[in-house]
Structure formats: C-alpha cells, structure tokens
C-alpha positions as CSV (number, residue, x, y, z in Angstrom):
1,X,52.9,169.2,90.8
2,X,52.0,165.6,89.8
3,X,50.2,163.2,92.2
4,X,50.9,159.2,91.9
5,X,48.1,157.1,93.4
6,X,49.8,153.8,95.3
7,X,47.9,150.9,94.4
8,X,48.4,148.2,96.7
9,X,48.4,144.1,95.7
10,X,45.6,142.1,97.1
11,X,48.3,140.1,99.9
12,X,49.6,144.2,100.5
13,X,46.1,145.2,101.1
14,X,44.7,142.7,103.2
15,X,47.5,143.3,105.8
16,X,47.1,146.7,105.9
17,X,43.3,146.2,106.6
18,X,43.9,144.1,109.3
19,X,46.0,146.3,110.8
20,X,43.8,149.4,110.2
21,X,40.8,146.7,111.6
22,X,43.3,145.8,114.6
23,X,43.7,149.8,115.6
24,X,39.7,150.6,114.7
25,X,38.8,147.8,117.4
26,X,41.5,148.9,120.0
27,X,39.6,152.8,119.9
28,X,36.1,150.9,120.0
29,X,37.5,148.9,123.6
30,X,39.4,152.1,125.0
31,X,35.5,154.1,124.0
32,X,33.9,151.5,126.4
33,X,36.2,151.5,129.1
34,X,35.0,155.2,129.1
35,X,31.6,154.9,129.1
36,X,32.3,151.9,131.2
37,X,33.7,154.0,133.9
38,X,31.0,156.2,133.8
39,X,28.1,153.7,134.4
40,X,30.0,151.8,137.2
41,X,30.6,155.0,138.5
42,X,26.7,156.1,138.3
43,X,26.2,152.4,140.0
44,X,28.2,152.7,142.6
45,X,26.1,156.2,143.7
46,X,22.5,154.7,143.4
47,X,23.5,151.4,145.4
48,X,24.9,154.3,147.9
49,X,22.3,155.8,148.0
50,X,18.6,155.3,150.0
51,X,16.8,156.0,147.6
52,X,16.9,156.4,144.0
53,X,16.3,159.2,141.8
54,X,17.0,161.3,144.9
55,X,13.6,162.9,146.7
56,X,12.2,165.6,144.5
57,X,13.8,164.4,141.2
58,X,11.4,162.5,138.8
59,X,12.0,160.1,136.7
60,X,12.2,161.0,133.0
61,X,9.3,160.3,130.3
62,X,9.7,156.2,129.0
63,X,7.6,156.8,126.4
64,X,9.2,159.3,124.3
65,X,12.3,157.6,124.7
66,X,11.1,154.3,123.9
67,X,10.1,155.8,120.7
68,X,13.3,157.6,120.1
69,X,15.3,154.3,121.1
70,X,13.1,152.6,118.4
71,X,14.1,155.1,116.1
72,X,18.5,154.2,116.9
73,X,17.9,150.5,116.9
74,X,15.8,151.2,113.5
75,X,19.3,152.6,112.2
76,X,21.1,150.0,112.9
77,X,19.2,148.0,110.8
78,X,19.3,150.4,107.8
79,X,22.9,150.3,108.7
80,X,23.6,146.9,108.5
81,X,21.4,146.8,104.8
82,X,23.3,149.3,103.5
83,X,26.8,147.2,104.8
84,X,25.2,144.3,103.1
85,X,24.0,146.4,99.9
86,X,27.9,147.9,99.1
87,X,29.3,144.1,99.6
88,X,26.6,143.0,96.8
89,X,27.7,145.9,94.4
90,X,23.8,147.3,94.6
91,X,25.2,151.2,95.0
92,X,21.6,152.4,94.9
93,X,20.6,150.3,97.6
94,X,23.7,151.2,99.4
95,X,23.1,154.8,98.9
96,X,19.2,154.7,99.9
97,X,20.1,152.9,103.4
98,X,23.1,154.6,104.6
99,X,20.7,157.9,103.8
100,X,17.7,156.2,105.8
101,X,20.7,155.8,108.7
102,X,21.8,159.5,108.8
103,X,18.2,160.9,108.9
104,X,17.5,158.4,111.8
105,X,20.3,159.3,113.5
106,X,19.2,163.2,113.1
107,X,16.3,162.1,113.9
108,X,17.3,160.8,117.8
109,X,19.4,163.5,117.9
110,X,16.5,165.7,117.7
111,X,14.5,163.6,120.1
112,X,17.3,164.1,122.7
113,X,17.7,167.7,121.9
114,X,13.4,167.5,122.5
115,X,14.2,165.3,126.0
116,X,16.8,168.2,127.5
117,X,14.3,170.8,126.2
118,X,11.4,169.5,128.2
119,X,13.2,167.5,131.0
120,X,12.2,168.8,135.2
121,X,14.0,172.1,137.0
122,X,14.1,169.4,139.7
123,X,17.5,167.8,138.0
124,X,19.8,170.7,138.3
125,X,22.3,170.3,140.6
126,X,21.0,166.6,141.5
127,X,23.2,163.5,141.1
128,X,20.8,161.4,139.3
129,X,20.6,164.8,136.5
130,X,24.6,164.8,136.9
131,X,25.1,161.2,135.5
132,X,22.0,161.4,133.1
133,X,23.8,164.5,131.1
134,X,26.8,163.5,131.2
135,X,26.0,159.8,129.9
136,X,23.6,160.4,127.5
137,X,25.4,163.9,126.5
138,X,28.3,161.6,125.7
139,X,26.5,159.3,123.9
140,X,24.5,161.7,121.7
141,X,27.9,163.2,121.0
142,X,29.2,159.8,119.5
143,X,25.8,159.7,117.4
144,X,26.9,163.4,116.3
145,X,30.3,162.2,115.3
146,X,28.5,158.6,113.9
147,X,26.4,161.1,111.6
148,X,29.7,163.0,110.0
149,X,31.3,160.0,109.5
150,X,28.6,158.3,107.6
151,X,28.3,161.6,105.9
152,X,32.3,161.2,104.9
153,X,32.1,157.5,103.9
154,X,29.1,158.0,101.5
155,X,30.7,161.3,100.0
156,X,33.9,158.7,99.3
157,X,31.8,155.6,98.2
158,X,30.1,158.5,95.8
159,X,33.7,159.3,94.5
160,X,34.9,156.0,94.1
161,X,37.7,155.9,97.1
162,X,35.9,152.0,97.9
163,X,35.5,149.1,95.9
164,X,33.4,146.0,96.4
165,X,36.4,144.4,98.0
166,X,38.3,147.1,99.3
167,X,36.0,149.1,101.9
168,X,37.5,149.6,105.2
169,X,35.7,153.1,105.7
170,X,32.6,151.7,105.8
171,X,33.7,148.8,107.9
172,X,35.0,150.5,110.5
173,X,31.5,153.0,110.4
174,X,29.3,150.1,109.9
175,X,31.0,148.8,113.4
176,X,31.2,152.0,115.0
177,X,27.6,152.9,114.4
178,X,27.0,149.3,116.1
179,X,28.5,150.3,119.2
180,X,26.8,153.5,119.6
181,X,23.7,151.1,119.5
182,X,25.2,148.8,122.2
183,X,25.9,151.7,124.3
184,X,22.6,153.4,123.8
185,X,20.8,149.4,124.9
186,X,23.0,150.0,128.3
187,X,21.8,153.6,129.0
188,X,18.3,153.0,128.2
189,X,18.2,150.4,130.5
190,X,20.0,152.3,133.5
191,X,18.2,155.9,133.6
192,X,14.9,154.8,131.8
193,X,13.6,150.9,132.7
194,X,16.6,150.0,136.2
C-alpha cells in the first residue's frame, strides 16, 4: 500500500496555520473559562464565609511551594529558549531546553505529588481542602498532559515532521505550556499568599 505525503505551498500553509492557530486559541479561552469558573466559584465561598481557611484547617506550607512555583515559572523560561532555539535552526539548543522543560515540569509534578503526601488530616471533608484539590488537581493534570505533549513535539521535531518555518506543534505547546504558567500565578496567589 503506497503512501503520498501532501506538501502544501507557502500561501496553502499559512492559512491552514492560522486556522489550526485560530482553533488552538479557542481551546486555550474555553480551558480558562473552566478554571475561571472554578476560582470565582472558590471566591464566592471565602467572601461567604467568616472566616477563612475554616476553624481547624491550616494553611498549607509557602515555602515549599514557593520553591516548587520557582521551579514552573523556571520552565517557562527554558520553554520559551527552546521556542526561540527551533526558530534560529540551533536543534541542539532546541533539544537541550525543551528537555530542561519536561524535567522541570516532572519536577513540580513531584513537588505536588510531595504537597498531597504531607498536607493536614484537618482538610478532608473541609471546603477550603475541596477547592484546593480540585484546582490544583486540575492544574497538575494540565502540567501532566503539557509534559506528554512536549514529549510528542520533540519525538516529531527529532523525526523531522517541523521545519524552521513550518512548526505549528511547537507553537501551539510553547503557548499551551504558557497558560499552564498563567494559571499556576492565579492559584498560587489564591490558596498560598490571598
């Protein structure tokens, strides 16, 4: 059975990226009305509520978090250098930093994992412990995804499926692994600093 590869024109190309952009930006808007939901939701409770983290819940440790925040906000960085390293045709910079950003983001991962592990009895079955798993659980679930899809784009960019002018993969993780930043700046603030 013979395969034919379509090879688009420049004009053809550019369209269909922008359309592909178009539909990539529309999932990143309906992923914060999500989240979005959830926070006002969690804001609407604690300005309910007389006091807040309820009596008998304690307030979970900054530090270690601070450290693991460092840690996502340190990946976006490598991110970005790794963005900027495929648009310059430097592959072997490209291919140390997107690296650097999967091990980081393994790395919060584990400090979360670490967090749950080690986190007060006092939460279960509290509001404040409600909203803190569920937000942050969603969130570390978007870093999970964020890591396989980094994972798929370098596989492809290792195999040749992007070119130094064609590379909407990595677009679209480069912009996805952005937001999960954003989002993680929002949550820090709420449960760990508010």
């Amino acid at each position: 059975m013979a395969t034919h590869v379509l090879r688009l024109d420049d004009a053809s190309y550019q369209e269909i990226r922008g359309y592909r952009l178009l539909g990539f930006l529309l999932f990143l808007i309906s992923d914060s009305i999500l989240f979005s939901s959830f926070i006002f939701s969690y804001l609407y409770d604690r300005a309910a509520s007389p006091t807040w983290p309820p009596p008998g819940v304690e307030r979970p440790d900054v530090y270690l978090i601070a450290v693991n925040s460092i840690v996502l906000f340190g990946s976006g960085v490598t991110m970005h250098l790794a963005m900027e390293g495929w648009r310059h045709a430097q592959r072997s910079r490209f291919v140390g930093f997107i690296v650097a950003t999967i091990l980081l983001g393994c790395t919060f991962l584990s400090g979360q994992l670490y967090e749950y592990m080690h986190l007060h009895d006092t939460w279960a079955g509290s509001t404040f412990g409600a909203f803190f798993f569920t937000l942050t659980g969603m969130h570390g679930f978007h870093v999970l995804i964020g890591v396989f899809f980094l994972i798929t784009v370098l596989i492809q960019a290792l195999r040749g499926t992007y070119t130094t002018q064609r590379y909407m993969g990595l677009t679209a993780a480069t912009l996805y692994w952005h937001f999960v930043d954003v989002i993680w700046v929002a949550l820090f603030f709420l449960f760990y600093v508010y």
